[in-house]
ZAPAFI-945519 format. One record per atom (N, C-alpha, C): residue in three letters; z, x, y. Coordinates in pm, whole numbers, padded with zeros to 5 digits, always signed. Example, Ala and Ser with C-alpha at 12.3 -4.5 7.8 and 13.67 -1.06 7.14 Angstrom:
// ZAPAFI-945519
ALA+00780+01319-00569
ALA+00780+01230-00450
ALA+00780+01320-00330
SER+00708+01285-00225
SER+00714+01367-00106
SER+00787+01290+00003
END
This chain:
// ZAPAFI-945519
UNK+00863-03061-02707
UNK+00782-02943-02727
UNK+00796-02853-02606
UNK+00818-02730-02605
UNK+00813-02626-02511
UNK+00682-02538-02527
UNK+00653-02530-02390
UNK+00504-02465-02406
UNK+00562-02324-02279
UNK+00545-02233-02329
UNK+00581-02126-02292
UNK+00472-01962-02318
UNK+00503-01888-02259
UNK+00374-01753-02239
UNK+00466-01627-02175
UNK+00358-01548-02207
UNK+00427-01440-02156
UNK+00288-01310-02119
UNK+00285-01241-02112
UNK+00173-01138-02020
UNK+00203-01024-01874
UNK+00032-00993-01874
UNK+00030-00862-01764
UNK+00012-00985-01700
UNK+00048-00952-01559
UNK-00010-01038-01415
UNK-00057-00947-01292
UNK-00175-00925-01305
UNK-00222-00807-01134
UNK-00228-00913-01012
UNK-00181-00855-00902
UNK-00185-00909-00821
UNK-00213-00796-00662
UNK-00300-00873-00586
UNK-00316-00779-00537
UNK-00208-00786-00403
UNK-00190-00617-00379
UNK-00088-00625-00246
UNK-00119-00631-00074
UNK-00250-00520-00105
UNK-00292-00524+00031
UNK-00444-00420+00034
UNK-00498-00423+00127
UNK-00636-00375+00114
UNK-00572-00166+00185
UNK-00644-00069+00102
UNK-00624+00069+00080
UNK-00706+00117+00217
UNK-00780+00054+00237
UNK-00893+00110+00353
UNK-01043+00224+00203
UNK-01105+00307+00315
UNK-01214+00350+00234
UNK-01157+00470+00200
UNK-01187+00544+00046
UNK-01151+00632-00019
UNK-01238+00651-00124
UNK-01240+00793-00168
UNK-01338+00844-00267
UNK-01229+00822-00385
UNK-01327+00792-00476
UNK-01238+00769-00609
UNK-01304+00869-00715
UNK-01141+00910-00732
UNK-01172+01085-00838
UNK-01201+01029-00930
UNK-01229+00930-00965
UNK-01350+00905-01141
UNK-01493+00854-01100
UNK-01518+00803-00973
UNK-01670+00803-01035
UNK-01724+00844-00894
UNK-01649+00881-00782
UNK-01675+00962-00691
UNK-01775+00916-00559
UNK-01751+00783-00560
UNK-01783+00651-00479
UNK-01677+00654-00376
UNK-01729+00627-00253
UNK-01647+00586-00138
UNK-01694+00402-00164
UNK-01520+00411-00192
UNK-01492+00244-00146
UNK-01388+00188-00068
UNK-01375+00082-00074
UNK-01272+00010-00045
UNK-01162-00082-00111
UNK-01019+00052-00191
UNK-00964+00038-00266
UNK-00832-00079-00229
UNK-00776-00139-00346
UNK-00675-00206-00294
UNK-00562-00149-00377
UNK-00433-00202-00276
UNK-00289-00148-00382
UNK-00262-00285-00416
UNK-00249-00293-00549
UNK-00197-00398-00689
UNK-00091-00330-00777
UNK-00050-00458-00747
UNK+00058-00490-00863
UNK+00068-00501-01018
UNK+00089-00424-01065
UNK+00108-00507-01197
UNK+00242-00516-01262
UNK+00308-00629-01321
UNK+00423-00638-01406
UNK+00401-00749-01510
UNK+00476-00739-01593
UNK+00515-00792-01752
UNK+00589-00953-01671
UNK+00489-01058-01701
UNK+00568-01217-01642
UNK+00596-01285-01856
UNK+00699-01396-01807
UNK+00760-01467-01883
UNK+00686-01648-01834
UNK+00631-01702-01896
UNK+00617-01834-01834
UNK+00679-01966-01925
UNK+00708-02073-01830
UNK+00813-02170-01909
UNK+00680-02287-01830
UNK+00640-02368-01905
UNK+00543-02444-01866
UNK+00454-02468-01730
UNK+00384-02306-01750
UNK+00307-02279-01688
UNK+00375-02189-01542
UNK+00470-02211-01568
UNK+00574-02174-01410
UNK+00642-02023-01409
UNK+00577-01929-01388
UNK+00635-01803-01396
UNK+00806-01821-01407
UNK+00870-01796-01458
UNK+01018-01761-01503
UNK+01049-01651-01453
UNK+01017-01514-01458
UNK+01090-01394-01549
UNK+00915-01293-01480
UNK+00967-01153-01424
UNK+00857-01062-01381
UNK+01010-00905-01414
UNK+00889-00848-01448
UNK+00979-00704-01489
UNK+00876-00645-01507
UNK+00923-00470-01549
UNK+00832-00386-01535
UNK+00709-00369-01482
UNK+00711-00364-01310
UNK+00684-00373-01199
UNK+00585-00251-01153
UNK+00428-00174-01149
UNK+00452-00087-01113
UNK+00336-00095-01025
UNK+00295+00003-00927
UNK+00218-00015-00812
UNK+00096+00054-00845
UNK-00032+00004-00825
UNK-00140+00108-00878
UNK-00279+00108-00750
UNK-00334+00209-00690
UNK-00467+00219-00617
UNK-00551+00183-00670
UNK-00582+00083-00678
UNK-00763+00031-00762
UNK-00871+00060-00697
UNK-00987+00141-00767
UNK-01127+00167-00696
UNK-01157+00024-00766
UNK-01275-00044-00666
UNK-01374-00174-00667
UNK-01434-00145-00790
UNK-01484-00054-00796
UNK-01614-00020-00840
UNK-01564+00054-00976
UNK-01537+00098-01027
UNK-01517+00173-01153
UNK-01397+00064-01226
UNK-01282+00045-01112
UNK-01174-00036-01197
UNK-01061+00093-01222
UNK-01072+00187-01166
UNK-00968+00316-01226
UNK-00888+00293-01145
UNK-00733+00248-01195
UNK-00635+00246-01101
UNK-00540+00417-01131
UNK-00445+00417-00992
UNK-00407+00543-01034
UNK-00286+00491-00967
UNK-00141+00499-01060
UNK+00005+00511-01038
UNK+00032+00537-00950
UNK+00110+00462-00818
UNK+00155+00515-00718
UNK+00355+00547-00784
UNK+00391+00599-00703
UNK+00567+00615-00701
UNK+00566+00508-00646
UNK+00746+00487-00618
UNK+00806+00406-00509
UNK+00818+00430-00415
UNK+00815+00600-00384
UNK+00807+00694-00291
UNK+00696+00632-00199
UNK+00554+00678-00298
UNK+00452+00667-00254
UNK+00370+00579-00245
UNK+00424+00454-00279
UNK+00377+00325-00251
UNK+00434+00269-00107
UNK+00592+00333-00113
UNK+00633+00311+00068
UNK+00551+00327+00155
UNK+00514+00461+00105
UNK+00448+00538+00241
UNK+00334+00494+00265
UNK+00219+00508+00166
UNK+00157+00428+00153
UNK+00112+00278+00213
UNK+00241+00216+00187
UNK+00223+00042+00300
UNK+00239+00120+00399
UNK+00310+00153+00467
UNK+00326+00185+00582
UNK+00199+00215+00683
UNK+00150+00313+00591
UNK+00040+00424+00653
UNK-00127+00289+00700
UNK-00110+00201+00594
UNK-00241+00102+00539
UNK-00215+00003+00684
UNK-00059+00002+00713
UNK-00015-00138+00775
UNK-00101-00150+00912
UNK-00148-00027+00968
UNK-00232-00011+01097
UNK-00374-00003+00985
UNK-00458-00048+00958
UNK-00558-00048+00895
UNK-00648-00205+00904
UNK-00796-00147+00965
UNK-00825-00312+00936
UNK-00863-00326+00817
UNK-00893-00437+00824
UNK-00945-00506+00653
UNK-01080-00449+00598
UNK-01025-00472+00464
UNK-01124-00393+00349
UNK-01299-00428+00400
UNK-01279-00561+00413
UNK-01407-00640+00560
UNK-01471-00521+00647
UNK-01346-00507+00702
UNK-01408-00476+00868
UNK-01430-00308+00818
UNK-01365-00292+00734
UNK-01398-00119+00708
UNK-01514-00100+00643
UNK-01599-00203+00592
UNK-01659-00187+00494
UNK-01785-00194+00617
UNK-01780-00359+00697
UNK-01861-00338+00815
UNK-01903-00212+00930
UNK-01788-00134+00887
UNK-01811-00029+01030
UNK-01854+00122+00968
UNK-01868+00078+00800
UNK-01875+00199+00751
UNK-02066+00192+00726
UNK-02090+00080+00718
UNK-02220+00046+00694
UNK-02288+00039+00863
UNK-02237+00068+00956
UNK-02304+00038+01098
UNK-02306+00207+01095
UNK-02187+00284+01083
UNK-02219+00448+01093
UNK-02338+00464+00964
UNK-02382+00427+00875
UNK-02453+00470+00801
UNK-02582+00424+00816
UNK-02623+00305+00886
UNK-02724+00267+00927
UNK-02745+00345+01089
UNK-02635+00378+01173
UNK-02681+00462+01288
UNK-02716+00614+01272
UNK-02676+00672+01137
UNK-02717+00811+01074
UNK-02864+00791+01023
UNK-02898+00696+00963
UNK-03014+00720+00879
UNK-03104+00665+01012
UNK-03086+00631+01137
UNK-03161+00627+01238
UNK-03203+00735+01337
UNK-03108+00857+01273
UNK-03118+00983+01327
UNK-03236+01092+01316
END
């Protein structure tokens, strides 16, 4: 018997830092994911194609198409960035030292 599958697979690539997201207009902390079309042969990924890169807001779930262009640049730009963590921590210490104002 062959037990075999096939499907979407998201995966995530790396944390976006904080950004307003043009659908529900929330500052979060977005990530860049993956998604492509996998093939599985008992349970064991085989086969990944149609590959494409997308910005996910947390909070709504609206991803938005990067290029290849702009997924380069993109890593690049993120690669000096701390973590979705620490951005999230330092964004909540400026907002608690404002509302102390």
């Amino acid at each position: 018997m062959i037990i075999g599958g096939w499907g979407k697979k998201s995966k995530k690539i790396a944390d976006a830092g904080l950004l307003k997201c043009k659908n529900c207009n929330n500052t979060a902390a977005f990530e860049v994911r993956e998604l492509a079309n996998t093939a599985s042969l008992y349970f064991i990924p085989v086969a990944k194609w149609n590959k494409k890169t997308y910005l996910v807001c947390p909070i709504c779930e609206a991803g938005y198409e990067l290029s290849e262009n702009d997924a380069k640049k993109l890593m690049q730009e993120i690669a000096s960035l701390p973590s979705n963590d620490t951005s999230i921590e330092i964004w909540n210490k400026i907002a608690h030292c404002l509302l102390d104002l």
